[in-house]
C-alpha positions as CSV (number, residue, x, y, z in Angstrom):
1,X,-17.1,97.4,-55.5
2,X,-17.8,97.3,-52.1
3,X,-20.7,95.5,-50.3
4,X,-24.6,97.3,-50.9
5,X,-24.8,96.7,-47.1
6,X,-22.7,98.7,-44.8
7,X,-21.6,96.4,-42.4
8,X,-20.1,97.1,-39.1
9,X,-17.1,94.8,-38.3
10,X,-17.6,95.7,-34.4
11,X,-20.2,93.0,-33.3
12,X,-22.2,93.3,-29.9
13,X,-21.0,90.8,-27.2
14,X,-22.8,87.4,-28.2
15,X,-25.9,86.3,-26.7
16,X,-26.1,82.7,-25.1
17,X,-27.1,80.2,-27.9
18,X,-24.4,77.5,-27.7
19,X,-25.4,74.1,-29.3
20,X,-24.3,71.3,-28.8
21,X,-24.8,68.2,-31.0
22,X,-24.1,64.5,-30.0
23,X,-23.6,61.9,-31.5
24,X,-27.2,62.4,-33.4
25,X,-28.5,60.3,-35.7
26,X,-32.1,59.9,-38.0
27,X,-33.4,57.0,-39.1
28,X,-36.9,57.1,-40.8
29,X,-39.7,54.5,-42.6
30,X,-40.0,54.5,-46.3
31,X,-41.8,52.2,-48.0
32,X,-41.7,49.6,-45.0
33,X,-37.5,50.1,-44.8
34,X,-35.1,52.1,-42.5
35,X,-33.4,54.6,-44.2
36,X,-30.4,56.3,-42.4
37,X,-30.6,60.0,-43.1
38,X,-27.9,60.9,-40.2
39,X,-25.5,59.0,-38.6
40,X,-23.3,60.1,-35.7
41,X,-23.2,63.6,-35.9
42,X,-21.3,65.4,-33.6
43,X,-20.8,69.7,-33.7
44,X,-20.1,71.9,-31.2
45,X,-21.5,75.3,-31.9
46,X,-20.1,78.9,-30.2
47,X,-22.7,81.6,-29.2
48,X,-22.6,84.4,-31.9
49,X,-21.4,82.2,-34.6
50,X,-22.2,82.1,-38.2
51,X,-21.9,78.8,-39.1
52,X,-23.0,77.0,-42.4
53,X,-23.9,73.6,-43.7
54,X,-23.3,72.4,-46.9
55,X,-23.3,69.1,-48.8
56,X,-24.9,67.1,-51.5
57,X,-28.7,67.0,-51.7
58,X,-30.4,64.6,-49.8
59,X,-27.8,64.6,-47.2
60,X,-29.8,65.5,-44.1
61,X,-28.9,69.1,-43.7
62,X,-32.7,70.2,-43.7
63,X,-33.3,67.4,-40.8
64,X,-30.8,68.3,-39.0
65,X,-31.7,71.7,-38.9
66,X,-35.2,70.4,-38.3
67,X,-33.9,68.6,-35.2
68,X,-32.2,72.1,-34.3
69,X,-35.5,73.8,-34.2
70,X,-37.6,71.2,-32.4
71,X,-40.0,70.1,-35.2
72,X,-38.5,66.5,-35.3
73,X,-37.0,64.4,-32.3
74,X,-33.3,62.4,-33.2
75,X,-33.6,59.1,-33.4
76,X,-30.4,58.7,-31.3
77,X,-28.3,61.0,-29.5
78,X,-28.8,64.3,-28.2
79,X,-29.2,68.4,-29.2
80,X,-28.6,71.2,-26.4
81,X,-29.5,74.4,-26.9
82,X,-28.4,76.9,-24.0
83,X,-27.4,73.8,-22.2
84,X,-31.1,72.1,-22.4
85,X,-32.3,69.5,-25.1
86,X,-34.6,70.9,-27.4
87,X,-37.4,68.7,-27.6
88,X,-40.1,70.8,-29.4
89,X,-40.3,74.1,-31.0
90,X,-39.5,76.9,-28.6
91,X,-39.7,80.7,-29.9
92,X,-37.4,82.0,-27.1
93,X,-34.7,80.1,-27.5
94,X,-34.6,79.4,-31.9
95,X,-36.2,81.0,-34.5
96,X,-36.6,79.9,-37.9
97,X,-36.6,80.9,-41.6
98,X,-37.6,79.0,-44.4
99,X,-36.8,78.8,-47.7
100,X,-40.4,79.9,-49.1
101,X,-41.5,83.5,-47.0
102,X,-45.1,81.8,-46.5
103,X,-46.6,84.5,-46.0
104,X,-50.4,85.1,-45.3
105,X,-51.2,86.8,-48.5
106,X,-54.4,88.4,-46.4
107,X,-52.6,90.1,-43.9
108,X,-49.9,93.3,-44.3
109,X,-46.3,92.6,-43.3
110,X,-46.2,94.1,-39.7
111,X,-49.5,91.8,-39.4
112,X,-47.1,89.0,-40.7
113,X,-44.5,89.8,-38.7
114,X,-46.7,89.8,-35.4
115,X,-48.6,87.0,-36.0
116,X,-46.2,84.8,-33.9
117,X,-46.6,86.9,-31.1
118,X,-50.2,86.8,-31.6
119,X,-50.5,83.2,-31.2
120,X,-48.4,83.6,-27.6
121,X,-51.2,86.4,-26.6
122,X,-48.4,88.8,-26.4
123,X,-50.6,92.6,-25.9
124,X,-51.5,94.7,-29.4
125,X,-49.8,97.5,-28.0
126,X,-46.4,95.8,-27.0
127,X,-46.3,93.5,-30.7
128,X,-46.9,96.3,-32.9
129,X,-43.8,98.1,-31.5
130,X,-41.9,94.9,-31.7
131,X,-43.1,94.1,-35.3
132,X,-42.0,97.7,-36.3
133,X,-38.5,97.4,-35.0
134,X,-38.1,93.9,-36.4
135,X,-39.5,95.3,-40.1
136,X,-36.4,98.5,-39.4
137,X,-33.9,96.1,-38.6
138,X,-34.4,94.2,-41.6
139,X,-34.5,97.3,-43.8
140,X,-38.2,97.6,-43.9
141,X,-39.2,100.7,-42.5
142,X,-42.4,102.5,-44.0
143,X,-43.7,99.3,-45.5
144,X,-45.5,97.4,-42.8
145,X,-49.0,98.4,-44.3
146,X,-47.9,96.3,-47.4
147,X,-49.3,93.0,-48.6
148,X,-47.1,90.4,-49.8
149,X,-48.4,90.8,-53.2
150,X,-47.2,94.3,-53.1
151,X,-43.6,93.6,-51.9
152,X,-41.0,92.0,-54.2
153,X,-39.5,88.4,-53.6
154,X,-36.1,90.2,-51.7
155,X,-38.5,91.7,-49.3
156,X,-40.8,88.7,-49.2
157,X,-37.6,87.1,-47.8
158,X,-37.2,89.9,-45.3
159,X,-40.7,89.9,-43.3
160,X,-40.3,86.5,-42.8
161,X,-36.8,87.1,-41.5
162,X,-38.6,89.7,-39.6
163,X,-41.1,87.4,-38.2
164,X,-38.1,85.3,-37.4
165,X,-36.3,87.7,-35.1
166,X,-39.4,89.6,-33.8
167,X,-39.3,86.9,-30.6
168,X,-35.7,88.0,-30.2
169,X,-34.4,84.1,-29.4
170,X,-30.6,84.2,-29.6
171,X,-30.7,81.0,-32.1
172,X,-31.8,82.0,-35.6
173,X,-32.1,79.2,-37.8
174,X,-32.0,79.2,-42.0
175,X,-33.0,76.5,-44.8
176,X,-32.1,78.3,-48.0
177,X,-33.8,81.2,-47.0
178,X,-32.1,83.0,-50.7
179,X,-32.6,79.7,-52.7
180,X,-35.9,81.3,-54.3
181,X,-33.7,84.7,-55.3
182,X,-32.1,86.3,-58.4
183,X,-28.5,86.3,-58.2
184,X,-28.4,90.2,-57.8
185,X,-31.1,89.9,-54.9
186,X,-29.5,86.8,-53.1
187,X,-26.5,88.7,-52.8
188,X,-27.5,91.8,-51.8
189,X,-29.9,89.5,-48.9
190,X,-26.9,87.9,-47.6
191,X,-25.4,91.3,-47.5
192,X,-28.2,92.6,-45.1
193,X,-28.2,89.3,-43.3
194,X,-24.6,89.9,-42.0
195,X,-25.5,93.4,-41.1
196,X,-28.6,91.8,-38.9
197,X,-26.4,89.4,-37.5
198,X,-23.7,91.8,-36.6
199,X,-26.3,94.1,-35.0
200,X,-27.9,91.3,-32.9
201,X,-25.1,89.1,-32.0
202,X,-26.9,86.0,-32.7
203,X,-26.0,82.1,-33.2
204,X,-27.0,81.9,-37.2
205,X,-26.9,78.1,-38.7
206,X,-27.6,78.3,-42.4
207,X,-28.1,75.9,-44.8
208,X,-27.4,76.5,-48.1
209,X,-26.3,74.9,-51.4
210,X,-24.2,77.7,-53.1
211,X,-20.5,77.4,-52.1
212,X,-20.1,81.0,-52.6
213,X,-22.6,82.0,-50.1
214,X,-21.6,79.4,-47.9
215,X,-17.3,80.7,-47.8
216,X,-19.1,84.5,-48.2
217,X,-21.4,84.8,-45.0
218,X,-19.4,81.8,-42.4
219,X,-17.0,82.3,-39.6
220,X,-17.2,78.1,-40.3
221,X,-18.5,76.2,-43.0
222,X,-19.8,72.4,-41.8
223,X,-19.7,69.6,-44.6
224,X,-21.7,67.1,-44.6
225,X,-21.2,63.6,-46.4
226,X,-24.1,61.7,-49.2
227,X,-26.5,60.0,-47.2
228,X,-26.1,58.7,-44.5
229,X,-25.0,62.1,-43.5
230,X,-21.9,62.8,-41.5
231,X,-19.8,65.9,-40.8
232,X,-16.6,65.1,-43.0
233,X,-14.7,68.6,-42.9
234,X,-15.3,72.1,-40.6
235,X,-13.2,75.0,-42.3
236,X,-12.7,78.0,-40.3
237,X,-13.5,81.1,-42.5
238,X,-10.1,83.3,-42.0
239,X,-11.1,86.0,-44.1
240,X,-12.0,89.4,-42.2
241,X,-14.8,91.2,-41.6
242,X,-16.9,93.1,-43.4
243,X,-16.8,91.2,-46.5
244,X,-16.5,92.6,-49.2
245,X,-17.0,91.0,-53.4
246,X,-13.6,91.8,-54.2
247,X,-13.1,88.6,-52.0
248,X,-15.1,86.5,-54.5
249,X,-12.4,86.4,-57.3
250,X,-8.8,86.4,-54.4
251,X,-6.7,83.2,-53.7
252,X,-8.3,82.7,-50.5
253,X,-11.5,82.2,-50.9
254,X,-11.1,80.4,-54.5
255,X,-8.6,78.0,-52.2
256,X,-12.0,77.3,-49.6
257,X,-14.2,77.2,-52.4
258,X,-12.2,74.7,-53.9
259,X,-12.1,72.5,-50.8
260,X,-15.5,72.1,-50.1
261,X,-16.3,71.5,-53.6
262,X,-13.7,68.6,-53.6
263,X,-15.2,66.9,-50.6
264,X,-18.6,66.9,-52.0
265,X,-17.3,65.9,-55.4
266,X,-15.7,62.6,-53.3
267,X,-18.8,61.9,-51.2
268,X,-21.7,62.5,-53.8
């Protein structure tokens, strides 16, 4: 059986969206104590990579990747992004997906979609036509007049993927964007995710729980240790391109599978 998404192995040349992570670490107040989310965390990521993180809950992958996209500062070290720290949320250089769509349930997907540009005063005329493309790229064509209560959760998940790329920054971000998914859907999403990511050439850092999806959709898997969260193992993903689910049950990717599993096993 071969993949639902037909995608290309031939990738456009990568776009600039190099991080670089240094030595970061997050400490935060609970209950009048210091609790060490992260501790020197160091990660040097290529442009047009698709890398993911993995690792027990409470770990700090989410803060991390909150760090990534601007919306908290580390307590020490640093994050460059194109060569430049990223101190607060900026569109054109990351973009982010969430794990819930939240979606305005008042207004139609394209109108989702474009509401980002909206907010930057970006011209009716010109978002529109950017919204439209973003919904085709994502597999959407012909239902931007749709409200979210007319779309199912798979194509929740897309408009706000949508809404993600529809600034075109060459970082995307992703926090269990499939968590919320049927097994059937959340394969058939990352399916479609590596046919947007091959089509845009774009640094992807996904978080993600499911060790399958992680050895499925990465060039590199990062692990991360139980709190206080380190980076305790990087596998490089040898298996080729386009995936495909006959993968899911060879050697190989039982043998990666296995490795990550064993680490977080130790650490939890």
């Amino acid at each position: 059986m071969q993949p639902l998404a037909n995608v290309t192995p031939l990738k456009p040349a990568p776009r600039a969206g190099a991080i670089q992570i240094n030595d970061v670490g997050q400490v935060y107040k609970a209950r009048g104590q210091d609790v060490v989310a992260l501790s020197e965390v160091s990660l040097d990521i290529k442009p047009g990579r698709f890398v993911v993180l993995v690792g027990p809950s409470g770990c700090g992958k989410s803060t991390l990747l909150m760090m990534l996209a601007g919306l908290r500062q580390p307590t020490s070290g640093t994050i460059l992004i194109n060569g430049t720290p990223i101190t607060q949320p900026d569109p054109d250089r990351v973009g982010v997906v969430f794990q819930e769509a939240s979606l305005f349930p008042w207004l139609t997907a394209e109108d989702n979609v474009e509401f980002p540009l909206a907010l930057r005063g970006v011209p009716k005329a010109e978002r529109r036509a950017r919204a439209e493309e973003a919904l085709k790229l994502v597999g959407l064509e012909g239902f931007g007049k749709r409200h979210p209560h007319e779309l199912s959760g798979g194509m929740k998940q897309r408009v706000s993927i949508a809404r993600g790329l529809v600034q075109d920054p060459p970082v995307l971000l992703m926090d269990e964007p499939f968590a919320a998914l049927d097994e059937q859907t959340r394969m058939t999403m990352g399916d479609e995710l590596l046919r947007i990511w091959a089509a845009t050439g774009k640094t992807v850092v996904f978080v993600t729980h499911s060790l399958t999806e992680a050895v499925y959709l990465a060039d590199e898997v990062v692990v991360m240790s139980a709190r206080p969260g380190r980076i305790v193992d990087q596998l490089q993903i040898p298996l080729p391109r386009p995936r495909t689910y006959e993968m899911l049950s060879g050697d190989a990717f039982s043998t990666l599978r296995d490795r990550i599993w064993r680490h977080i096993r130790k650490s939890a």
